[in-house]
MIMAR-747879 format. One line per 10 residues: number of its first residue (from 1); for each residue x, y, z of N, C-alpha, C. Coordinates in pm, whole numbers, padded with zeros to 5 digits, m for minus. Example, Ala and Ser with C-alpha at 12.3 -4.5 7.8 and 13.67 -1.06 7.14 Angstrom:
// residues 2
1) 01319/m00569/00780/01230/m00450/00780/01320/m00330/00780; 01285/m00225/00708/01367/m00106/00714/01290/00003/00787
This chain:
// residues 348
1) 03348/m09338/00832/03298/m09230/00917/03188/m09153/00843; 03091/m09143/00900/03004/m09040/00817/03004/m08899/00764; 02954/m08842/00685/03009/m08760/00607/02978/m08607/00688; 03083/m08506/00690/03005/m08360/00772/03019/m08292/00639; 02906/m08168/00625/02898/m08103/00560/02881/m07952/00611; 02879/m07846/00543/02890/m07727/00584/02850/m07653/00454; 02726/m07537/00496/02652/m07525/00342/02623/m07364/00434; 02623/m07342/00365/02579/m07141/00392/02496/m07116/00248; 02391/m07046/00312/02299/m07016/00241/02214/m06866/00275; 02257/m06778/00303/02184/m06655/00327/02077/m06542/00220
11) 02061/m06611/00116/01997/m06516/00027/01837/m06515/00061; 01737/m06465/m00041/01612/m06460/00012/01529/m06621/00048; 01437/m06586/00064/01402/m06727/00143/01294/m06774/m00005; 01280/m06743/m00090/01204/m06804/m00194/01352/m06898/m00232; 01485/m06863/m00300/01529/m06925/m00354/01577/m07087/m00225; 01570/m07016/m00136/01608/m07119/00004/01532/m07209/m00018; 01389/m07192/m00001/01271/m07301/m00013/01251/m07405/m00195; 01309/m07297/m00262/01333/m07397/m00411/01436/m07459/m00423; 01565/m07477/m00383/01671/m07518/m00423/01742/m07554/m00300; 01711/m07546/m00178/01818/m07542/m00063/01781/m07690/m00007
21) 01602/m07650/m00012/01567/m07830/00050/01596/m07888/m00038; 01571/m07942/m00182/01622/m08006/m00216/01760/m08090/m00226; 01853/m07990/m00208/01970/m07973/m00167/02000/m08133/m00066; 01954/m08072/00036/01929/m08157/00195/01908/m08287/00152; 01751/m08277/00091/01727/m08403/00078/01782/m08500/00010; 01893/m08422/m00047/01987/m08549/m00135/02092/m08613/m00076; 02121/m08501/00005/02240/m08501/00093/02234/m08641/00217; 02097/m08592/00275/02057/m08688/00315/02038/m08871/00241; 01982/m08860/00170/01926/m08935/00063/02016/m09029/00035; 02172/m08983/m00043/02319/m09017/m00065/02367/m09042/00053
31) 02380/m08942/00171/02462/m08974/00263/02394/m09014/00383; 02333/m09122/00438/02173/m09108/00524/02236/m09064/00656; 02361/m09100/00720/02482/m09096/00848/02508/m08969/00818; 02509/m08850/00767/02566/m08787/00746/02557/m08647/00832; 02607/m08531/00855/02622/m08445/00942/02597/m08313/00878; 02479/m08241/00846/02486/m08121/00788/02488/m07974/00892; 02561/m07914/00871/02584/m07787/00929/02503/m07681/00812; 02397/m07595/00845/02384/m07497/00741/02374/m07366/00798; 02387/m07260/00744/02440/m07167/00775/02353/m07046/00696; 02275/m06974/00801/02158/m06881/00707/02133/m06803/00791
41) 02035/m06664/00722/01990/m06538/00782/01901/m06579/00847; 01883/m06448/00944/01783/m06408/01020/01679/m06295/00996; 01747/m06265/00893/01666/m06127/00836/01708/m06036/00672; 01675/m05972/00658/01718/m05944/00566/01811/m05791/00614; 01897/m05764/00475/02037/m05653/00454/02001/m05481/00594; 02079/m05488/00668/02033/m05322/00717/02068/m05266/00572; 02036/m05123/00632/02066/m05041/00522/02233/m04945/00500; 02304/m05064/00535/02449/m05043/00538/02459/m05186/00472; 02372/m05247/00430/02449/m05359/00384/02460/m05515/00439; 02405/m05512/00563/02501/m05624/00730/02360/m05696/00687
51) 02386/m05805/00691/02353/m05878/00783/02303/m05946/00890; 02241/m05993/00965/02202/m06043/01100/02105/m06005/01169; 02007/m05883/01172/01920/m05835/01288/01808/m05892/01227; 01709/m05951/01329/01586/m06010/01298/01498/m05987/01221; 01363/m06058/01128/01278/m05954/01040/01229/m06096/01008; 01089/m06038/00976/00995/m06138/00912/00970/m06275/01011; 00940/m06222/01146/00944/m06352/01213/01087/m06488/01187; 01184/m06392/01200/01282/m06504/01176/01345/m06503/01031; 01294/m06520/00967/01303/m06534/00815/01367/m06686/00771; 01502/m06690/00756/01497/m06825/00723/01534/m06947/00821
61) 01582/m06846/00972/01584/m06944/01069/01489/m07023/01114; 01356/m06918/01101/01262/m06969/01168/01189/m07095/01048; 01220/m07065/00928/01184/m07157/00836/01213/m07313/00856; 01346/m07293/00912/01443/m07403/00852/01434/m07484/01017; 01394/m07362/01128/01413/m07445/01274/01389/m07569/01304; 01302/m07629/01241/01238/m07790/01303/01245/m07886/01178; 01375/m07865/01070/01380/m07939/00964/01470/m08066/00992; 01372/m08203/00974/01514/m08266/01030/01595/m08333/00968; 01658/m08245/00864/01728/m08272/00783/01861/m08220/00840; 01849/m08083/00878/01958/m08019/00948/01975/m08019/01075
71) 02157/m08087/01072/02165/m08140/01200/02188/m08007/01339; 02279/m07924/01250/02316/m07770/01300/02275/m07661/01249; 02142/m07578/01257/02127/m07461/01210/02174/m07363/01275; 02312/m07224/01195/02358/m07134/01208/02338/m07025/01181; 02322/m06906/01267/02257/m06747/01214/02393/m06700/01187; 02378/m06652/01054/02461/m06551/01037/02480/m06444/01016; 02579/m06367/01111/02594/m06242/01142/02727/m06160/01121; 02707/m06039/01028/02832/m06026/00991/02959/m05948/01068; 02954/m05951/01175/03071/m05905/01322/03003/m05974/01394; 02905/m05989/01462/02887/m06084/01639/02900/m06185/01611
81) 02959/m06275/01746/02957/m06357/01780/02896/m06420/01854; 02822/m06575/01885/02716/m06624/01995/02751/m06749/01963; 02864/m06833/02040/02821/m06949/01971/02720/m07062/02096; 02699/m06988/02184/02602/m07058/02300/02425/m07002/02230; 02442/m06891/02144/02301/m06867/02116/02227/m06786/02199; 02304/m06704/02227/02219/m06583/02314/02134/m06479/02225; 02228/m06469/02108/02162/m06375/02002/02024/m06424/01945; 02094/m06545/01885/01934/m06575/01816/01878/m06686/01852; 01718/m06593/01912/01607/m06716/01970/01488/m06716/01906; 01471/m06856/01890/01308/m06872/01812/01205/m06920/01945
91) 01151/m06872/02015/01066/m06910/02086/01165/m07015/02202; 01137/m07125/02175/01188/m07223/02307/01341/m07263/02209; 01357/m07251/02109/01469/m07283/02008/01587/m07165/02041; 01716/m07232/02074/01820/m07115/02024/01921/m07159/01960; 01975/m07101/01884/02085/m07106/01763/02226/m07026/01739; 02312/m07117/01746/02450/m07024/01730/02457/m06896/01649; 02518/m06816/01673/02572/m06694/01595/02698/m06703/01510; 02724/m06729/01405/02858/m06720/01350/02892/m06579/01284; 03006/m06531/01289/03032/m06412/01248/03119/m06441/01087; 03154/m06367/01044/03272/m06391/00945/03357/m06437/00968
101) 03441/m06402/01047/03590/m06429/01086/03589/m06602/01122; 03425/m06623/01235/03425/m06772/01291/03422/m06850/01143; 03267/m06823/01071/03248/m06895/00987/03389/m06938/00895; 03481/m06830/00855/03637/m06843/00788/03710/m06960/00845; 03729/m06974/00945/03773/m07006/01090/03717/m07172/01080; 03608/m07184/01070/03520/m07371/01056/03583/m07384/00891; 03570/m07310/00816/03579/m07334/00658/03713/m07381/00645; 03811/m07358/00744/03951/m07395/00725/03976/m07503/00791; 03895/m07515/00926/03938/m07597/01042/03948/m07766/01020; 03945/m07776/00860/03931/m07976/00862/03808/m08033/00883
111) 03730/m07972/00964/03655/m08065/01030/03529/m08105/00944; 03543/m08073/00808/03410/m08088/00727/03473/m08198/00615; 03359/m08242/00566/03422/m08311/00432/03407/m08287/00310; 03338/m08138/00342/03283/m08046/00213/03265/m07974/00249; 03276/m07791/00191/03207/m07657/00238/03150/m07658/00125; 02999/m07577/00121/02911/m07548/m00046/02873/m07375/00020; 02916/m07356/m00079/02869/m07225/m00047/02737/m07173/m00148; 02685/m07125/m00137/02525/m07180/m00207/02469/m07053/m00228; 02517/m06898/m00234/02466/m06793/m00264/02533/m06786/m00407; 02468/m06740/m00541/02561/m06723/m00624/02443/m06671/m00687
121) 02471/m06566/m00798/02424/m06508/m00909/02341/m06658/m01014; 02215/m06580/m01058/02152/m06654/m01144/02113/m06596/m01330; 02175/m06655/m01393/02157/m06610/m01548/02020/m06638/m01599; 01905/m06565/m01637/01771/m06608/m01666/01729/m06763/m01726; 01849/m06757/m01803/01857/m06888/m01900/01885/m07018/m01837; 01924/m06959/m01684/02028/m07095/m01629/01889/m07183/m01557; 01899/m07333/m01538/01836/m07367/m01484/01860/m07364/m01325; 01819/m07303/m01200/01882/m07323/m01081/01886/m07425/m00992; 01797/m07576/m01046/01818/m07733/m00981/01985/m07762/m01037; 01979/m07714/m01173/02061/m07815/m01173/02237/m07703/m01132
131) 02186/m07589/m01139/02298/m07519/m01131/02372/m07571/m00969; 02243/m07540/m00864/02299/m07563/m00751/02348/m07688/m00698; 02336/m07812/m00798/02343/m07968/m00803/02538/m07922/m00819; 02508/m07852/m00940/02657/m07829/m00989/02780/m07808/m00876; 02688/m07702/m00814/02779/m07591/m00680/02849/m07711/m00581; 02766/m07880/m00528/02823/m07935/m00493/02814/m08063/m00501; 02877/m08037/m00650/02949/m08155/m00724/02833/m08312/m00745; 02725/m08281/m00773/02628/m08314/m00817/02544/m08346/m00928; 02650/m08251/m01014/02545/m08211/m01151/02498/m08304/m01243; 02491/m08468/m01191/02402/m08534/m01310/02290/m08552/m01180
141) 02275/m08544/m01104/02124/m08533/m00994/01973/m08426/m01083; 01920/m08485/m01040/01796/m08445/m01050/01667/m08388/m00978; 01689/m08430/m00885/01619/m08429/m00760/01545/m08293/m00743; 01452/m08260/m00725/01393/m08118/m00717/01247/m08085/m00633; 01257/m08178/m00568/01123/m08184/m00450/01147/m08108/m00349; 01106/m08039/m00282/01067/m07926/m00188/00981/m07900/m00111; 00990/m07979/m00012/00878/m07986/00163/00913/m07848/00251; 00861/m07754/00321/00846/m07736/00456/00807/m07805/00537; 00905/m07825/00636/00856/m07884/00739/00762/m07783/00859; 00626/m07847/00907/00510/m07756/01000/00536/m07840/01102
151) 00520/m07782/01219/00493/m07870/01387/00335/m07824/01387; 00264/m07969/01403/00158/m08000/01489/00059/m07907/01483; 00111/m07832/01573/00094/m07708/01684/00027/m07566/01595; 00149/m07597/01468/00126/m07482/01376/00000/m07500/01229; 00008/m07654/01240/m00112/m07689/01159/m00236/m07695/01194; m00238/m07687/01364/m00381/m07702/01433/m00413/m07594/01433; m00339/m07464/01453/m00376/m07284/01489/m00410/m07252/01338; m00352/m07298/01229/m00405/m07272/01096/m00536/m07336/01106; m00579/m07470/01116/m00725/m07491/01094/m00803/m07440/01137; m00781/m07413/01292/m00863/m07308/01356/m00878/m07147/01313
161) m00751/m07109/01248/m00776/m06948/01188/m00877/m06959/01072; m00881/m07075/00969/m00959/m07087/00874/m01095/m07143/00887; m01138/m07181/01010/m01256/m07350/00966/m01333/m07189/00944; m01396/m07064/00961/m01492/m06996/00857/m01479/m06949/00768; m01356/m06986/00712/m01388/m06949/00567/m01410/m07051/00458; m01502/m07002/00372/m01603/m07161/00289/m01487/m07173/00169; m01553/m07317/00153/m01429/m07359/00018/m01552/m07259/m00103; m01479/m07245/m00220/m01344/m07321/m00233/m01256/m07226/m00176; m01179/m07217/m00079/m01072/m07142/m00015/m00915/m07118/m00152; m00962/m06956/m00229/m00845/m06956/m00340/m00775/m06820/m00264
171) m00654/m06870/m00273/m00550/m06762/m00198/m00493/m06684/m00290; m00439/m06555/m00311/m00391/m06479/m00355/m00291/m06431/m00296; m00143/m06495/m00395/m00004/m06516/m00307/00086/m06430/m00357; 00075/m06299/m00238/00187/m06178/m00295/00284/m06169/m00251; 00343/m06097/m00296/00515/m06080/m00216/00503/m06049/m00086; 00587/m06062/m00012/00624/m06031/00162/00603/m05880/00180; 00652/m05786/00119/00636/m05647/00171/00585/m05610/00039; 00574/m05634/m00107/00524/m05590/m00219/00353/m05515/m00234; 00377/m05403/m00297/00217/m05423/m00334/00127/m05447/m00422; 00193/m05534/m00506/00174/m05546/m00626/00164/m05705/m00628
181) 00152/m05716/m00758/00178/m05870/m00795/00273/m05883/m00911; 00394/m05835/m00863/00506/m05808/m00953/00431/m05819/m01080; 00460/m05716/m01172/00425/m05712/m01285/00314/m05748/m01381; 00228/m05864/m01302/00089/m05852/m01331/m00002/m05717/m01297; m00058/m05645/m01433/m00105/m05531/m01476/m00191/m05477/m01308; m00160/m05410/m01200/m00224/m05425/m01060/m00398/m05385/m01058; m00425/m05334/m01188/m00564/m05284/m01237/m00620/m05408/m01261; m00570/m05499/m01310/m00626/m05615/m01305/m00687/m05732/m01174; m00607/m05719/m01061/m00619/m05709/m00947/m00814/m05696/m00903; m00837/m05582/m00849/m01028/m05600/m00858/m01097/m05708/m00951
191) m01058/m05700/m01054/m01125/m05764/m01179/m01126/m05917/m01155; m01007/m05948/m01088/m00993/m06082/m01066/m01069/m06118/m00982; m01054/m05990/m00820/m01111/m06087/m00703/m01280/m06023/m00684; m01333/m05958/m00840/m01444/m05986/m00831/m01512/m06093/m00916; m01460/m06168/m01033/m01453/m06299/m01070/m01479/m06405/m00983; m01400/m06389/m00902/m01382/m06471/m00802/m01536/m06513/m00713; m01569/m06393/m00668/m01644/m06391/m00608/m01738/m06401/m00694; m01813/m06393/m00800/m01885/m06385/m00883/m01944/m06581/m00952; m01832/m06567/m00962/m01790/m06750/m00981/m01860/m06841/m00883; m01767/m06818/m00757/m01756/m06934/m00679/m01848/m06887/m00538
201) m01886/m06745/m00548/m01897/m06692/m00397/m01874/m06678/m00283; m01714/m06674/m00302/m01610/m06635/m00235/m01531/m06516/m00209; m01498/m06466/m00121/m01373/m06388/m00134/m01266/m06424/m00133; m01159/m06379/m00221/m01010/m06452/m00240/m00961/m06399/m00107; m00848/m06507/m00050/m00746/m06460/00049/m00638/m06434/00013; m00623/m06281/00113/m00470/m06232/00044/m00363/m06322/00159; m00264/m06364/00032/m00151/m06406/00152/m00028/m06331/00153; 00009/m06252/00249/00144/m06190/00181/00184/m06081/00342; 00293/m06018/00344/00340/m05956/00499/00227/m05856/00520; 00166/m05812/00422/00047/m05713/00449/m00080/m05764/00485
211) m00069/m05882/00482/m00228/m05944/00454/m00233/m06060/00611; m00165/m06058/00701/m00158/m06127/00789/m00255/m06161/00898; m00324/m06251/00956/m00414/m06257/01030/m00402/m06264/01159; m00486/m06242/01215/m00554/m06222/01367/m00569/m06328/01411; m00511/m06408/01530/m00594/m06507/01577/m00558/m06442/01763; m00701/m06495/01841/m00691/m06472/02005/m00628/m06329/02009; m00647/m06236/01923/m00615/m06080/01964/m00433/m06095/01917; m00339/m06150/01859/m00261/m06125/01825/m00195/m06203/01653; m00127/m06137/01610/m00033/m06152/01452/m00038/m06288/01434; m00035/m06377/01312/00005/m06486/01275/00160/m06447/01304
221) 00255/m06537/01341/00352/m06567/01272/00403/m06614/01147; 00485/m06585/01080/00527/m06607/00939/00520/m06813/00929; 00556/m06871/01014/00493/m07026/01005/00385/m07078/00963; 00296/m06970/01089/00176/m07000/01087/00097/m06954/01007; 00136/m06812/00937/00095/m06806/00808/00077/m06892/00717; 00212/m06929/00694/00248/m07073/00590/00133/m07198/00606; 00117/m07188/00767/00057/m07318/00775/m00094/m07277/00705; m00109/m07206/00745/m00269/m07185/00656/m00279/m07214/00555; m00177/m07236/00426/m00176/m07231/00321/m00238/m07398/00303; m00173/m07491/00388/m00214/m07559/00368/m00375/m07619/00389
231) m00448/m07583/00428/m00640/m07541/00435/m00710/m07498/00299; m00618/m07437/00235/m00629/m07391/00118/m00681/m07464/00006; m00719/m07451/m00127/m00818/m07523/m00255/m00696/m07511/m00369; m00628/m07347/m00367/m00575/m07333/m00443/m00530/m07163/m00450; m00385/m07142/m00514/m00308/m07025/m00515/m00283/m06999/m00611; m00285/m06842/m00649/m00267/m06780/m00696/m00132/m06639/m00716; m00034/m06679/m00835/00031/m06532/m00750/00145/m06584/m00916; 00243/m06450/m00925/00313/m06442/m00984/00468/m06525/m00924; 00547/m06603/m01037/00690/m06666/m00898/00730/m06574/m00785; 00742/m06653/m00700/00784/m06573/m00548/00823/m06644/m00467
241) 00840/m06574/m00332/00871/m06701/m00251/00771/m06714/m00180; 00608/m06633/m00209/00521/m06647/m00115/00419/m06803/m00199; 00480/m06786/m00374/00453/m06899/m00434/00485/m07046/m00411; 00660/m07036/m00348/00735/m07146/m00335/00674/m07193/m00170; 00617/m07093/m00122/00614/m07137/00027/00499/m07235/00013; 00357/m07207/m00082/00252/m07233/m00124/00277/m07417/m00160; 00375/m07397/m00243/00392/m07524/m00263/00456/m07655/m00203; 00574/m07597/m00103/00646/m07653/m00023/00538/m07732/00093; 00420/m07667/00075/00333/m07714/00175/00210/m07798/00133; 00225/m07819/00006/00117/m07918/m00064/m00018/m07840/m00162
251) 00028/m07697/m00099/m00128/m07615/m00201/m00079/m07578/m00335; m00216/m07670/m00435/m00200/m07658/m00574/m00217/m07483/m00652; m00075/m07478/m00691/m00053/m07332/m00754/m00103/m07288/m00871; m00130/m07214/m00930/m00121/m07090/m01055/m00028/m07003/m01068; 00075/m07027/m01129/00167/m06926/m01149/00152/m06850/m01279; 00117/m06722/m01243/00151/m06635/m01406/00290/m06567/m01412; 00306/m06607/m01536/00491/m06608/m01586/00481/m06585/m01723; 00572/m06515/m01731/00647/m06472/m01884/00770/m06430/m01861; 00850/m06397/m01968/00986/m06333/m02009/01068/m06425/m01935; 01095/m06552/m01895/01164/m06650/m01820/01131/m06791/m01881
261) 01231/m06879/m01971/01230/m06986/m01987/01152/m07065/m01905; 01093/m07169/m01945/01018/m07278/m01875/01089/m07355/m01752; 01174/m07375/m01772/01266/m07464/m01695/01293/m07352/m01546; 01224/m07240/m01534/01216/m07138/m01412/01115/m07184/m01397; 01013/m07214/m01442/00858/m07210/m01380/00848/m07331/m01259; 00873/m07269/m01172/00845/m07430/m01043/00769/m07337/m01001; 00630/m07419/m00964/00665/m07555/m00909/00597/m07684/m01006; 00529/m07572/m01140/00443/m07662/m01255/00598/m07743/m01316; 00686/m07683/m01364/00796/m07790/m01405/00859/m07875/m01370; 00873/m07807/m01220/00889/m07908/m01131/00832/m08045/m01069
271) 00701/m07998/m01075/00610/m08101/m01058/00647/m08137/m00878; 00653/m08078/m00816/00667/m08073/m00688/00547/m08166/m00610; 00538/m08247/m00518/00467/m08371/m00512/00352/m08378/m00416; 00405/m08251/m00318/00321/m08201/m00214/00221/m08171/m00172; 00122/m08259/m00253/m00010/m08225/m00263/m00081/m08361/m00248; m00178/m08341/m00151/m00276/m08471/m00081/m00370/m08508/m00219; m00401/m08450/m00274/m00523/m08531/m00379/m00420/m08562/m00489; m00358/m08622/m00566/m00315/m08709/m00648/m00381/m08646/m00756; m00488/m08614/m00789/m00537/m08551/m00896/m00554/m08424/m00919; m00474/m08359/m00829/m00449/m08144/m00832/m00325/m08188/m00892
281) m00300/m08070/m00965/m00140/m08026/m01015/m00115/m07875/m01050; m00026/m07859/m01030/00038/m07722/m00993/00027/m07664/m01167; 00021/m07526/m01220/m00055/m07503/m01367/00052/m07355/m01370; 00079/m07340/m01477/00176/m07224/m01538/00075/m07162/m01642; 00057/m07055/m01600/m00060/m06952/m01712/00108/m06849/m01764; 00119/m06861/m01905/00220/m06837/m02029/00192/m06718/m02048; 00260/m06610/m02021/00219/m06467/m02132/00356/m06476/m02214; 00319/m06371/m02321/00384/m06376/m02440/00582/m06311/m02391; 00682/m06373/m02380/00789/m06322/m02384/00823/m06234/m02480; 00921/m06169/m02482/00989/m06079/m02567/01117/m06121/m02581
291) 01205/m06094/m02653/01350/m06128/m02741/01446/m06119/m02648; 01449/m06055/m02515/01543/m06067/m02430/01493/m06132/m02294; 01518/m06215/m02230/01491/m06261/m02093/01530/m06219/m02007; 01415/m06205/m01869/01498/m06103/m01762/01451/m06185/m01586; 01506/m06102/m01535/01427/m06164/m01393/01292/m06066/m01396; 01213/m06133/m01280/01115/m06025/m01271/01150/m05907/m01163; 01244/m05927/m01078/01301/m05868/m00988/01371/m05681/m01105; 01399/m05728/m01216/01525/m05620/m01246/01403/m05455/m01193; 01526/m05361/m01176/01451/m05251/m01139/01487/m05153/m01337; 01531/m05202/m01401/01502/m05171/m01567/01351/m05136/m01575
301) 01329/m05092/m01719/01175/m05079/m01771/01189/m05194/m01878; 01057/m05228/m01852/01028/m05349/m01928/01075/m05321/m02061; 01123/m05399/m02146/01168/m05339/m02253/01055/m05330/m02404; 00940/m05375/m02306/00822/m05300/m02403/00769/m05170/m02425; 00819/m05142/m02286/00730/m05042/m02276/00844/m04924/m02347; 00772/m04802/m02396/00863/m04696/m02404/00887/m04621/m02359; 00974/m04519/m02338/00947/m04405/m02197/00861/m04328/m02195; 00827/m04296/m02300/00650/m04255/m02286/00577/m04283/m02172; 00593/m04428/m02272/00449/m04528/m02156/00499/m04533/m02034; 00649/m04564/m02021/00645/m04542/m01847/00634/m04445/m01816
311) 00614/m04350/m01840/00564/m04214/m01759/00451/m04191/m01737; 00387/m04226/m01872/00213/m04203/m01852/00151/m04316/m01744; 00230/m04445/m01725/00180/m04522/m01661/00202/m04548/m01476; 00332/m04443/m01493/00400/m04435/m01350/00496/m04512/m01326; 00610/m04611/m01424/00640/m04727/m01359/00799/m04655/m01256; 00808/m04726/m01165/00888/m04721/m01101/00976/m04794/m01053; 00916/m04925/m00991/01057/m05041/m01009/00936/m05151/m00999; 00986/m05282/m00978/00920/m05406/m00997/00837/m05430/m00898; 00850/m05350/m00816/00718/m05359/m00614/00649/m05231/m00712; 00664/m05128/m00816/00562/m05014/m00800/00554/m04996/m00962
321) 00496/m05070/m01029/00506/m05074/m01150/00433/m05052/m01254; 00345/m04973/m01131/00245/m04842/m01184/00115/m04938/m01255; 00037/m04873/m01334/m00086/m04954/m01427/00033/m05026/m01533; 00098/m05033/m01590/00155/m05124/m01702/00071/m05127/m01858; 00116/m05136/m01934/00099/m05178/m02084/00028/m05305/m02104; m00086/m05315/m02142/m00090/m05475/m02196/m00029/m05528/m02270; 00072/m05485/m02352/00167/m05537/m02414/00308/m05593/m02365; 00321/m05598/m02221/00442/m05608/m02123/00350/m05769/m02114; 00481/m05899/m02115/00488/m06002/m02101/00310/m06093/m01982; 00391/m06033/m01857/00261/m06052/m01692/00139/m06009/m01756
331) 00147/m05859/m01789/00064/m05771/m01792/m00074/m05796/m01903; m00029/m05883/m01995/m00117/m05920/m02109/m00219/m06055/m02090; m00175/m06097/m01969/m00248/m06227/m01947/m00417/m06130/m01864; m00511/m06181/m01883/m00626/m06106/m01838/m00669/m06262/m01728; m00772/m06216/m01706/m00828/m06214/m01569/m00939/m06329/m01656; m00991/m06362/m01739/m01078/m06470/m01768/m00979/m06581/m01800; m00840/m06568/m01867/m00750/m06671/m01842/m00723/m06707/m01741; m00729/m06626/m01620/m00656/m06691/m01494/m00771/m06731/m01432; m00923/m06730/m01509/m01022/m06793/m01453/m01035/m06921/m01523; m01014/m06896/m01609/m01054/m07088/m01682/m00920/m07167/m01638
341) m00809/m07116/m01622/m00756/m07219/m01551/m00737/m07251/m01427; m00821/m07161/m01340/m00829/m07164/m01191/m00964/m07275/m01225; m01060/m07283/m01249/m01196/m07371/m01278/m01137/m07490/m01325; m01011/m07485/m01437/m00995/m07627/m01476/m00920/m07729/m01341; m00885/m07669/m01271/m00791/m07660/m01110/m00923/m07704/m01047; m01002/m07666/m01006/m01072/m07658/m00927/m01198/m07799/m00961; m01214/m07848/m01062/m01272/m07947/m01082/m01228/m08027/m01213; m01127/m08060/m01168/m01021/m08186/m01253/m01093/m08350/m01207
């Protein structure tokens, strides 16, 4: 009999797009008959905490809607119930509602031949391919490739949002609601995207929930955002998930990274495959770590800086992190490094 599975996955949608497809595709891969049930948000936390109300065009429903890897995609919601899908609709798409109690309720009911539960805490040091390989019962796998799947529809409205803008088309890939570029020095920021322009005679494109485009008098959708990416020469941005989305879709990255082991840096470690010219590859620009490793997420002070300096500098948490120290890990990499290896990118 072929195999059913049952996988819940609700955390942010960067780690979804690094570790979740892969996931699938093994699943698939190993089990080709096989039956996956997955189980994910629609939005991100109210401010009580819950669960379930819409945001970001969907967020990871709308990500995951036309993957056909998954046989059952589930919204989860932490009290309602829908299992006809009245609650959550993607356009012509609708999708069950599971609550707690249901989801408890399938987890017991037999009817799977595995539950993975796939949200879990990450240690800086840990690698997360192979951790989540671990979660279900996997852990000599390897596998670490990572597609979005685009409809048609959504790749044609991207060419058309882009055919005026001239190559080389270099994107600048920020966080979803951030204004910053996590921890890259934000003064540095101008300096870059007048390089840019200086260089190539271009203006960089911002990609990120603030930076969203216009097409026929109304919003990209968060897809169709994505899909643009792929029109693209090449990206730019600190790890994210506006990075992972970048790559899931074939556009060759720049990631600037520090204070995080190598074995974090995807999609350059990864070597992720998604890319039409055979001769682009995805590039990790190195700033100098310090003696303790952290996420870039922590809301801590860098542990360079002193409280001095965060005061004189403003820092506040990792979205507002004020001008920064050049001596902070991100913050020390300058703007002619992230040009010679954007140029070595750009004519390999």
């Amino acid at each position: 009999m072929p195999k059913k599975f049952l996988l819940r996955h609700i955390g942010n949608m960067g780690d979804m797009v690094f570790f979740i497809l892969p996931v699938l595709e093994t699943l698939k891969r190993r089990y080709p008959d096989c039956h996956i049930t997955l189980v994910t948000a629609w939005g991100f936390k109210d401010k009580k905490g819950r669960w379930g109300k819409r945001n970001l065009d969907g967020f990871q429903i709308a990500l995951l809607s036309v993957d056909p890897r998954i046989d059952q995609l589930v919204h989860w919601r932490d009290t309602a119930l829908s299992l006809n899908g009245t609650i959550c609709q993607e356009g012509a798409l609708s999708f069950p509602t599971w609550n707690k109690a249901w989801y408890e309720k399938e987890k017991k009911s037999g009817a799977y031949d595995a539950v993975y539960e796939l949200d879990f805490g990450l240690h800086p040091a840990e690698n997360p391919v192979t951790r989540v390989y671990a979660a279900i019962g996997l852990p000599e796998e390897t596998y670490s490739n990572y597609q979005l799947h685009l409809r048609q529809g959504e790749k044609d409205l991207a060419r058309a949002v882009m055919e005026n803008y001239p190559f080389p088309r270099i994107f600048l890939l920020e966080s979803i609601e951030g204004e910053t570029t996590r921890g890259w020095d934000p003064r540095k920021i101008p300096a870059l995207e007048r390089a840019i322009q200086k260089t190539y005679g271009v203006n960089p494109i911002w990609f990120g929930g603030r930076h969203i485009p216009y097409y026929q008098g109304r919003l990209l959708t968060l897809r169709e955002n994505i899909a643009c990416l792929t029109e693209g020469t090449a990206g730019i941005g600190v790890l994210s998930g506006p990075l992972h989305f970048a790559a899931a879709v074939g556009l060759p990255t720049l990631t600037l990274y520090a204070d995080q082991p190598i074995h974090r840096a995807a999609p350059a470690y990864f070597l992720n495959p998604y890319i039409a010219d055979p001769r682009k590859k995805h590039r990790t620009l190195l700033g100098p770590a310090g003696p303790t490793m952290h996420f870039l997420k922590s809301e801590q002070l860098p542990e360079e800086l002193t409280a001095r300096e965060a005061r004189n500098q403003h820092f506040k948490s990792w979205v507002e992190p004020g001008r920064q120290a050049t001596k902070t890990g991100l913050a020390a990499l300058t703007v002619d490094e992230v040009m010679t290896v954007l140029h070595d990118m750009l004519y390999v």
